[in-house]
CHARMM-style PDB file with segment names, atoms N, HN, CA, C and O in Angstrom:
ATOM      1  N   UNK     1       0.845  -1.171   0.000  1.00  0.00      PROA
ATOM      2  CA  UNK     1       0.000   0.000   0.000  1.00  0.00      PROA
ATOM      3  C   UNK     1       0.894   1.239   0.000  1.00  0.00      PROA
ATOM      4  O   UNK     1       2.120   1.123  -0.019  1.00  0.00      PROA
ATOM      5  N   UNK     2       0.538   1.929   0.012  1.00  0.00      PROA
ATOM      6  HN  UNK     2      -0.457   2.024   0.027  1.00  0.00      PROA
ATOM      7  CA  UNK     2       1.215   3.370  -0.954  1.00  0.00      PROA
ATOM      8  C   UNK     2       0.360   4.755  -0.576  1.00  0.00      PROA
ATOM      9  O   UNK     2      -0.840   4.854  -0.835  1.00  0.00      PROA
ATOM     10  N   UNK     3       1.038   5.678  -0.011  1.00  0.00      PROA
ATOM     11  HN  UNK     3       2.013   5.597   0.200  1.00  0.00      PROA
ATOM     12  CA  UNK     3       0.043   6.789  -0.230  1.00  0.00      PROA
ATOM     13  C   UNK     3      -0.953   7.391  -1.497  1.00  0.00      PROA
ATOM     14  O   UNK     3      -0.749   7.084  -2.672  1.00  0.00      PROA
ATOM     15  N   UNK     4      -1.935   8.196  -1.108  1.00  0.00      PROA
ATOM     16  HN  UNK     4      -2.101   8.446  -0.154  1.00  0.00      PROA
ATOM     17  CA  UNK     4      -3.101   8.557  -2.272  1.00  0.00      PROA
ATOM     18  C   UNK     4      -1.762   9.105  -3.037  1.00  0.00      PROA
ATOM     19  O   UNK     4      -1.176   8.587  -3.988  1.00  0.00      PROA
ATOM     20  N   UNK     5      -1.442  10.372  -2.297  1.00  0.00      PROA
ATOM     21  HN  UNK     5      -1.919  10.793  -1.524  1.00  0.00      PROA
ATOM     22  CA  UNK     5      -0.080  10.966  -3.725  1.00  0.00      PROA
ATOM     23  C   UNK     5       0.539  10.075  -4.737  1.00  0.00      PROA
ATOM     24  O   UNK     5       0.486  10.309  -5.944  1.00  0.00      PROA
ATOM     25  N   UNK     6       1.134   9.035  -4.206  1.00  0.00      PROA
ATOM     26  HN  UNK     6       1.178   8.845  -3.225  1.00  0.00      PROA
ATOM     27  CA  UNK     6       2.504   7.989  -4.588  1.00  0.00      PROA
ATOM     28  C   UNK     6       1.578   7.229  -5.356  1.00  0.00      PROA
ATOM     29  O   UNK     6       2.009   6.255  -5.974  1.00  0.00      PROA
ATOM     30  N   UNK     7       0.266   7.553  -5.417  1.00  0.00      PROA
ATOM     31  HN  UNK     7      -0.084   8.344  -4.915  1.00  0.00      PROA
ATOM     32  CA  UNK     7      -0.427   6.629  -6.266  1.00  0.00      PROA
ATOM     33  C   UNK     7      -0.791   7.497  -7.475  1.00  0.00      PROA
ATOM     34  O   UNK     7      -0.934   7.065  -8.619  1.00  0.00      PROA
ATOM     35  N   UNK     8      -0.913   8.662  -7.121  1.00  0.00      PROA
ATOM     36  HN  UNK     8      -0.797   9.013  -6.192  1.00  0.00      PROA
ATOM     37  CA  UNK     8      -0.979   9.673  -8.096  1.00  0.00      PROA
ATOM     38  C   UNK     8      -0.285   9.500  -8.749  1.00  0.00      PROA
ATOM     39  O   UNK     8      -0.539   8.950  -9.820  1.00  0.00      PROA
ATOM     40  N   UNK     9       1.069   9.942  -8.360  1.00  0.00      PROA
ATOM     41  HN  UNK     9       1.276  10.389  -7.490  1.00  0.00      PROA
ATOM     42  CA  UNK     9       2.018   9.896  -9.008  1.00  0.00      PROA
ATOM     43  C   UNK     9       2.591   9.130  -9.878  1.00  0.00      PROA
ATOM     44  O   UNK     9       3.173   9.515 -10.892  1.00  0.00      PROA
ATOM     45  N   UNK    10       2.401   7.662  -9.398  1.00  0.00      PROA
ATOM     46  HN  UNK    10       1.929   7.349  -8.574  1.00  0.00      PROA
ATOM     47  CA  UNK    10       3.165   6.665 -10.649  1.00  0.00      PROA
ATOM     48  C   UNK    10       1.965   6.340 -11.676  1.00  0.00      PROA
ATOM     49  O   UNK    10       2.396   5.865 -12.727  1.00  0.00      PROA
ATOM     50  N   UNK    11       0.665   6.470 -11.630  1.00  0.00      PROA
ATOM     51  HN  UNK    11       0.315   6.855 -10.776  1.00  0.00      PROA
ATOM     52  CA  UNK    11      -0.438   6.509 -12.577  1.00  0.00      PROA
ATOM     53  C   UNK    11       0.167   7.738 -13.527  1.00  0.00      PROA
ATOM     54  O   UNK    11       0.320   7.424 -14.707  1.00  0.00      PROA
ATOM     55  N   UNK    12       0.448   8.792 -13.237  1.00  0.00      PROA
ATOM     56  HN  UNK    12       0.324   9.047 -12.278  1.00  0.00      PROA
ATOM     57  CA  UNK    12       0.467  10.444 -14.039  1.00  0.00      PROA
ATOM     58  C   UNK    12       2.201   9.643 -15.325  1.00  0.00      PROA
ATOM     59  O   UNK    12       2.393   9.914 -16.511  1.00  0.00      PROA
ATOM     60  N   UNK    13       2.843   8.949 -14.648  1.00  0.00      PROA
ATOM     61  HN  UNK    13       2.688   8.728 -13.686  1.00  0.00      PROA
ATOM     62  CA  UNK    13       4.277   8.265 -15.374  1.00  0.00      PROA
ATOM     63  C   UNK    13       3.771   7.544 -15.977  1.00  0.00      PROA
ATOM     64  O   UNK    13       3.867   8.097 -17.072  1.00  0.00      PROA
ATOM     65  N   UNK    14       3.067   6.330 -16.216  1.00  0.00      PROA
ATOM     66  HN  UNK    14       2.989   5.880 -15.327  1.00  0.00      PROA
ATOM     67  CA  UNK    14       1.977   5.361 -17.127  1.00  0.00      PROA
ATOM     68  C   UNK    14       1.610   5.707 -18.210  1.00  0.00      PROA
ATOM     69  O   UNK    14       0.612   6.420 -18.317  1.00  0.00      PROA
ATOM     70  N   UNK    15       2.379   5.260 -19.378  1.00  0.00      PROA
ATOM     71  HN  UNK    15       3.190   4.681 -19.291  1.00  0.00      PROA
ATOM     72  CA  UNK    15       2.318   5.652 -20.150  1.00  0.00      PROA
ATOM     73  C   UNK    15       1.378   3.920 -21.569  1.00  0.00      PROA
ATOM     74  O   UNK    15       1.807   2.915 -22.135  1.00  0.00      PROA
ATOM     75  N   UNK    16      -0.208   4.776 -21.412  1.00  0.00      PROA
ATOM     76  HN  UNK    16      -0.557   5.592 -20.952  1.00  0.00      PROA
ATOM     77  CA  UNK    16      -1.251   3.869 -22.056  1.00  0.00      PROA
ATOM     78  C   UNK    16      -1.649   5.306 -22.965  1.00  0.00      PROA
ATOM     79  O   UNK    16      -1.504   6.528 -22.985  1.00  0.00      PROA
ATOM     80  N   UNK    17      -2.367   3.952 -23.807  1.00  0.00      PROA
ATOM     81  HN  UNK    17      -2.485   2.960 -23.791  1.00  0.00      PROA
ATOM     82  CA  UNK    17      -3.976   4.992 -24.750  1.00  0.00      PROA
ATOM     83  C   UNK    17      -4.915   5.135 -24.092  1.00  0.00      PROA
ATOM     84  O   UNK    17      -5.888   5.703 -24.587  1.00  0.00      PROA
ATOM     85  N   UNK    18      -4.949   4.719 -22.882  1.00  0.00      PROA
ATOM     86  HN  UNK    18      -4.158   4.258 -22.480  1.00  0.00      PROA
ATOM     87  CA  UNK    18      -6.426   4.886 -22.192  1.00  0.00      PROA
ATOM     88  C   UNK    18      -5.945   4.739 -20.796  1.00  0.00      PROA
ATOM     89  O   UNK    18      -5.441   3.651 -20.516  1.00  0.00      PROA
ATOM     90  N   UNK    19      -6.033   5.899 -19.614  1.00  0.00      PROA
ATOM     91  HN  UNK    19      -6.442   6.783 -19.841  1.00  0.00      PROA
ATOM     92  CA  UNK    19      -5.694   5.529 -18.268  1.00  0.00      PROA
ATOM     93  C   UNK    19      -6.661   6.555 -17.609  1.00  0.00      PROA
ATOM     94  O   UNK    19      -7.334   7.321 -18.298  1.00  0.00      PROA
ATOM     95  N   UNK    20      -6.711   6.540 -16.119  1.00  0.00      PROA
ATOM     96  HN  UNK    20      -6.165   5.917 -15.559  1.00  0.00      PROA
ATOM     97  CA  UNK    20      -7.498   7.420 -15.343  1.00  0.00      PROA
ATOM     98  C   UNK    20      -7.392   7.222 -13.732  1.00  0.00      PROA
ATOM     99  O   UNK    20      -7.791   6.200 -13.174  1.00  0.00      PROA
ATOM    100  N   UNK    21      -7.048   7.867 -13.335  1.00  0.00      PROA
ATOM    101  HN  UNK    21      -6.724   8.697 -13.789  1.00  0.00      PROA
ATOM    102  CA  UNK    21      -6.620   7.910 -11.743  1.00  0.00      PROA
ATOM    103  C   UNK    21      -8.036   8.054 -10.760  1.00  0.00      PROA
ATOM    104  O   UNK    21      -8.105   8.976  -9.947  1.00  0.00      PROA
ATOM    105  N   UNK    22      -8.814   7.360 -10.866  1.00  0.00      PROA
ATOM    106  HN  UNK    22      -8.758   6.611 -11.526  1.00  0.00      PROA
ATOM    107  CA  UNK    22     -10.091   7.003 -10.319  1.00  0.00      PROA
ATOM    108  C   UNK    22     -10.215   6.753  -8.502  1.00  0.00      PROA
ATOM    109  O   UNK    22     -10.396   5.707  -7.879  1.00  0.00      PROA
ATOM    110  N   UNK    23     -10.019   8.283  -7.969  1.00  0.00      PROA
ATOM    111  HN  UNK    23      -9.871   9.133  -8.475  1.00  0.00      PROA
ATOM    112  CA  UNK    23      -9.623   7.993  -6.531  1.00  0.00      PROA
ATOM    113  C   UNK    23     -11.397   6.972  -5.558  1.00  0.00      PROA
ATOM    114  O   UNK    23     -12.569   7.018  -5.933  1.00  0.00      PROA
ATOM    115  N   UNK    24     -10.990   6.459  -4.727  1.00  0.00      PROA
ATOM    116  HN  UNK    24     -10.038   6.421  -4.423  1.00  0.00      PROA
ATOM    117  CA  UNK    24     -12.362   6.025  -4.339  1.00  0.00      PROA
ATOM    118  C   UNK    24     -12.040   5.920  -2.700  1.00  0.00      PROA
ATOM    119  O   UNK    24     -10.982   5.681  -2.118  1.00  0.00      PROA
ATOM    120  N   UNK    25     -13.260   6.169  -2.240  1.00  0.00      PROA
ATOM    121  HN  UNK    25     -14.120   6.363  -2.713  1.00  0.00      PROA
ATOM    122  CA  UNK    25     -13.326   6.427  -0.580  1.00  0.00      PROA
ATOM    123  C   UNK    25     -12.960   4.983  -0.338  1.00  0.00      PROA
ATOM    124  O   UNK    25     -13.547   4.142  -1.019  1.00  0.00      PROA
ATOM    125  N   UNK    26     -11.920   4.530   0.686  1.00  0.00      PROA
ATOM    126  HN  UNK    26     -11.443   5.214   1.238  1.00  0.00      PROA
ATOM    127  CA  UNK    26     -11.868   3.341   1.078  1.00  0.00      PROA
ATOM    128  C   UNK    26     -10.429   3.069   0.894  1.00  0.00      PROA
ATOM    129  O   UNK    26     -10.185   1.913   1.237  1.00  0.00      PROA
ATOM    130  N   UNK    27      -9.423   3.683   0.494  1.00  0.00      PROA
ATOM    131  HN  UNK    27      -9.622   4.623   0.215  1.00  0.00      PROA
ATOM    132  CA  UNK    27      -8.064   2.939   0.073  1.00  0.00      PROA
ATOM    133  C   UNK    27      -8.017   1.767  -0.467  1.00  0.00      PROA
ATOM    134  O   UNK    27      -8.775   1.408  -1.368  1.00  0.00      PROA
ATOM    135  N   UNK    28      -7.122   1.072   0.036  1.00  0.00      PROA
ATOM    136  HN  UNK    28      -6.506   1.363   0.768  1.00  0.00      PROA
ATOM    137  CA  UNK    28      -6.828  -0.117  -0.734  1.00  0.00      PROA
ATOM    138  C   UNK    28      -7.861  -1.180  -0.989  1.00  0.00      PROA
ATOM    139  O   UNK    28      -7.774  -1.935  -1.957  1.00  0.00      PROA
ATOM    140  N   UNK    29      -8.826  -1.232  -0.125  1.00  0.00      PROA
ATOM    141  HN  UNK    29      -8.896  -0.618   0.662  1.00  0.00      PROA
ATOM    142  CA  UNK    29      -9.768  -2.482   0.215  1.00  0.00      PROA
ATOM    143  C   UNK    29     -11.269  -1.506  -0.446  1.00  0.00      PROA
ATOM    144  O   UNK    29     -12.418  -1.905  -0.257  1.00  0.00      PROA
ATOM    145  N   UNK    30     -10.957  -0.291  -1.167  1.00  0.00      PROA
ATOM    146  HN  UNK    30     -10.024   0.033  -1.320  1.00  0.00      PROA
ATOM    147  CA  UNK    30     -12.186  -0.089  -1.655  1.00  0.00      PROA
ATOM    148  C   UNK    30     -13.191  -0.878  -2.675  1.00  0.00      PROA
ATOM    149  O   UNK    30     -14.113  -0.140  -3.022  1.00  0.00      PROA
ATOM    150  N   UNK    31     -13.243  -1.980  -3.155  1.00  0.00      PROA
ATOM    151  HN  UNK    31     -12.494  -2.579  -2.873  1.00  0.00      PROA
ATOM    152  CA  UNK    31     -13.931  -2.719  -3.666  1.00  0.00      PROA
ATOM    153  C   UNK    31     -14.878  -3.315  -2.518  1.00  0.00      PROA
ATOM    154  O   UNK    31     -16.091  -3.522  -2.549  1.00  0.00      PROA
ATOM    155  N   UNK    32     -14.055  -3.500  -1.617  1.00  0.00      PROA
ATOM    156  HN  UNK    32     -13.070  -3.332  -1.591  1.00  0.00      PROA
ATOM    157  CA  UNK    32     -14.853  -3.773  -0.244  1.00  0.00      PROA
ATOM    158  C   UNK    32     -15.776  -2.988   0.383  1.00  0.00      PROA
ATOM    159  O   UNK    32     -16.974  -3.209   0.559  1.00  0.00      PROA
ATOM    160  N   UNK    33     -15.016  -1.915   0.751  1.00  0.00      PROA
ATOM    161  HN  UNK    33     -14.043  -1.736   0.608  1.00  0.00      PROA
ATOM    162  CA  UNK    33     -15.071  -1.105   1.904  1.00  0.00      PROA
ATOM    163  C   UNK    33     -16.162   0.431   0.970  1.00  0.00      PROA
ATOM    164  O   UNK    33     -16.547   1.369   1.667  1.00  0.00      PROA
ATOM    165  N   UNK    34     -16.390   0.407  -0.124  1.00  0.00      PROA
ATOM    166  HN  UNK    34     -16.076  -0.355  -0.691  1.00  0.00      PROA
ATOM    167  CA  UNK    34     -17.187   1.216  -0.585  1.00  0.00      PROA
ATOM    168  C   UNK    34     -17.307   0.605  -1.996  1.00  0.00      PROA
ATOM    169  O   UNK    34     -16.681   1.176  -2.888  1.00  0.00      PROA
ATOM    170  N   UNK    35     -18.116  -0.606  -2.342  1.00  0.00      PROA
ATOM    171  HN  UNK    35     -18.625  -1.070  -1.617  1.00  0.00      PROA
ATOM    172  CA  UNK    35     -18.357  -1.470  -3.550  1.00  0.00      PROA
ATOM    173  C   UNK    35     -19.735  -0.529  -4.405  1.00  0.00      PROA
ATOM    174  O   UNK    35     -19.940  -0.734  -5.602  1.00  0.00      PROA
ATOM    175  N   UNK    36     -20.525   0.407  -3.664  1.00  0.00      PROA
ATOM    176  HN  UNK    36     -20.358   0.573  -2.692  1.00  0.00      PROA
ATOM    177  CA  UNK    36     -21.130   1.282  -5.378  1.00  0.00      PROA
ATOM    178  C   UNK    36     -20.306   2.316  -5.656  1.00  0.00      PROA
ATOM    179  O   UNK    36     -20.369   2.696  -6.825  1.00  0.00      PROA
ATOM    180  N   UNK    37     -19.168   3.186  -4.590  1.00  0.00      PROA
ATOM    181  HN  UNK    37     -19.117   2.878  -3.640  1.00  0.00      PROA
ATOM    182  CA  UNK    37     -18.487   3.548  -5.870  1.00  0.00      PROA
ATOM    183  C   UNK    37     -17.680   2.962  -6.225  1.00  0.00      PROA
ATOM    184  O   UNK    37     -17.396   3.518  -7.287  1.00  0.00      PROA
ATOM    185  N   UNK    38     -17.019   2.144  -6.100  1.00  0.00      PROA
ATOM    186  HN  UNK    38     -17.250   1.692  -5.238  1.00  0.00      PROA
ATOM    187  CA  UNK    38     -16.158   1.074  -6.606  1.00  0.00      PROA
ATOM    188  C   UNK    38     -17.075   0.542  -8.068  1.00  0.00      PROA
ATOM    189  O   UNK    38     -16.474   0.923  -9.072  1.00  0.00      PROA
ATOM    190  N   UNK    39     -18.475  -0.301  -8.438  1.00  0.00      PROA
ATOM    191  HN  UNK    39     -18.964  -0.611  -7.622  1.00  0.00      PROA
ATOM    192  CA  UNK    39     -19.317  -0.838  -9.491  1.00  0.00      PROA
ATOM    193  C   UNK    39     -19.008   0.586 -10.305  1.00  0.00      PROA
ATOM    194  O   UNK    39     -18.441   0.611 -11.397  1.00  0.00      PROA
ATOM    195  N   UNK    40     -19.520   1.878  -9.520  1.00  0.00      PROA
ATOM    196  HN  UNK    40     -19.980   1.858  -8.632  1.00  0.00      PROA
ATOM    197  CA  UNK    40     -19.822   2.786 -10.523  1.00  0.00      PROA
ATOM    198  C   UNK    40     -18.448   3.507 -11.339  1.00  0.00      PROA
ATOM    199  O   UNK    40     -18.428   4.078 -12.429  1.00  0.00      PROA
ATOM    200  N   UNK    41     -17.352   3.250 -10.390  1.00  0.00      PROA
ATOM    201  HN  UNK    41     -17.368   2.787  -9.505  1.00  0.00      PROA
ATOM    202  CA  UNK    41     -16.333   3.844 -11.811  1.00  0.00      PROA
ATOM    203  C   UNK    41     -16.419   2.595 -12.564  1.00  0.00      PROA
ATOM    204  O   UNK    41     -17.146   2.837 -13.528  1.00  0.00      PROA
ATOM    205  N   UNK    42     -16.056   1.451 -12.596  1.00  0.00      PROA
ATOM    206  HN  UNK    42     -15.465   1.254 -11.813  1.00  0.00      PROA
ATOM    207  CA  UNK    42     -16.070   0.430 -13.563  1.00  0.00      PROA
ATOM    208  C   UNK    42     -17.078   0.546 -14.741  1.00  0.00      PROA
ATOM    209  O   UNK    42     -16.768   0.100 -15.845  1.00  0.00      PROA
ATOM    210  N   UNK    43     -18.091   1.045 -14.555  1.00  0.00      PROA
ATOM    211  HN  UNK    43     -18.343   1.407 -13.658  1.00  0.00      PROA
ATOM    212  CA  UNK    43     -19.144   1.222 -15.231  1.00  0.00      PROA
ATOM    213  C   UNK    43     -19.110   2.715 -16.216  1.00  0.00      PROA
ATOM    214  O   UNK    43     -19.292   3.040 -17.389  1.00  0.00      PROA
ATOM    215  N   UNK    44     -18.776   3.311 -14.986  1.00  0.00      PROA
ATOM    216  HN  UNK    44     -18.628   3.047 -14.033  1.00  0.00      PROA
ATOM    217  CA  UNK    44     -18.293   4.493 -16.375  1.00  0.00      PROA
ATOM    218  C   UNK    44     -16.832   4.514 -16.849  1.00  0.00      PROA
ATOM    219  O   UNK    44     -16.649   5.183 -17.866  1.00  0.00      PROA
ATOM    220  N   UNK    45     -15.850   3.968 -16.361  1.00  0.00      PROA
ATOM    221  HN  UNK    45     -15.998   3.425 -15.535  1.00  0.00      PROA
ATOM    222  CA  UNK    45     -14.605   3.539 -16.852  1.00  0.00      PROA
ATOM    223  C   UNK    45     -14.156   2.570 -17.691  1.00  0.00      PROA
ATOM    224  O   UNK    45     -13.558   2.828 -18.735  1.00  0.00      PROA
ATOM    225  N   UNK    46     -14.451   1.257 -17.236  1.00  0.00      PROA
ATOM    226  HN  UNK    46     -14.937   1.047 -16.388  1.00  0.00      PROA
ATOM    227  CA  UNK    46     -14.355   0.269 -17.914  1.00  0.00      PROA
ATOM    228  C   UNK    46     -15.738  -0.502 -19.408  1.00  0.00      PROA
ATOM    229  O   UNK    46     -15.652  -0.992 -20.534  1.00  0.00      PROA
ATOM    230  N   UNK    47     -16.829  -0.154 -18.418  1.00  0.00      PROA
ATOM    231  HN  UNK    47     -16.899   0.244 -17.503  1.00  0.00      PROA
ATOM    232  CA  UNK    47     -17.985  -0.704 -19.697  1.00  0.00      PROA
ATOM    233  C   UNK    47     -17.537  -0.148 -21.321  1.00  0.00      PROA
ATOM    234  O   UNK    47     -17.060  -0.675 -22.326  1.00  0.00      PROA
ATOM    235  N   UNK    48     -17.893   0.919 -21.009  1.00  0.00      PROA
ATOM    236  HN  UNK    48     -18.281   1.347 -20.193  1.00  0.00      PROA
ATOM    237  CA  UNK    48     -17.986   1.641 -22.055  1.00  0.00      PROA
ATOM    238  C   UNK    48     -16.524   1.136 -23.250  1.00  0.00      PROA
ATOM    239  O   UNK    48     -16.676   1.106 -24.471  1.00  0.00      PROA
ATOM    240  N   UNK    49     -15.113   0.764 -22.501  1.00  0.00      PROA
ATOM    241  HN  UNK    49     -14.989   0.789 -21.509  1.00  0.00      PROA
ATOM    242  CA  UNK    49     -14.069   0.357 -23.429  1.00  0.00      PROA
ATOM    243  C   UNK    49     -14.586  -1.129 -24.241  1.00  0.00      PROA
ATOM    244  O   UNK    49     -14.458  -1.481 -25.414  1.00  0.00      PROA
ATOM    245  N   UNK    50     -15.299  -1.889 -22.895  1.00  0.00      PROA
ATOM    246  HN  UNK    50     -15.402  -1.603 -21.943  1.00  0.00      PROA
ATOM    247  CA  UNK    50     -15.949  -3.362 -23.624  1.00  0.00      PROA
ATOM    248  C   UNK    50     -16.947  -3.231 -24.368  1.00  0.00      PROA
ATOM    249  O   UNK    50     -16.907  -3.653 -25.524  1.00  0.00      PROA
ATOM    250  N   UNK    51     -17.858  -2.723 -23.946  1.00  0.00      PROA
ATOM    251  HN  UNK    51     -17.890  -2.381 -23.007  1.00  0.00      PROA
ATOM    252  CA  UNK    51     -19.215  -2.774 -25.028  1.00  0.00      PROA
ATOM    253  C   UNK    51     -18.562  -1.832 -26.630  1.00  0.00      PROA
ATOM    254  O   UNK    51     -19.117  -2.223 -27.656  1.00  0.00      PROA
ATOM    255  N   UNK    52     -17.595  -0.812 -26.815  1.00  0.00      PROA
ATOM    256  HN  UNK    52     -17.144  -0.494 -25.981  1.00  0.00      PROA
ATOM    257  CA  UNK    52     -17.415  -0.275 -27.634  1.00  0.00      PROA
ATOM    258  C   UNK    52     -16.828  -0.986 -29.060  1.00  0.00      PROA
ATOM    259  OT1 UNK    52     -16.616  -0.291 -30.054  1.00  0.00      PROA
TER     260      UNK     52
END
């Protein structure tokens, strides 16, 4: 685990065609610890690359 910054940070160096630094309440275990916003970036982040 890693600070929010240090997470910033090596996402902003990542070098893709498609990236996004998608902060979510919960740190590391946010799939857990806050799972609708966790569904809802996937949904506006990820769907949209699959269904396209």
């Amino acid at each position: 685990m890693v600070s929010f910054e240090a997470a910033k940070e090596y996402v902003e160096q990542v070098r893709a065609p498609i990236k996004a630094f998608v902060p979510i309440d919960g740190g590391h275990f946010a799939c857990f610890t806050d799972p609708n916003q966790f569904i809802a970036a996937l949904q506006t982040r990820v769907m949209p690359l699959i269904d396209g």
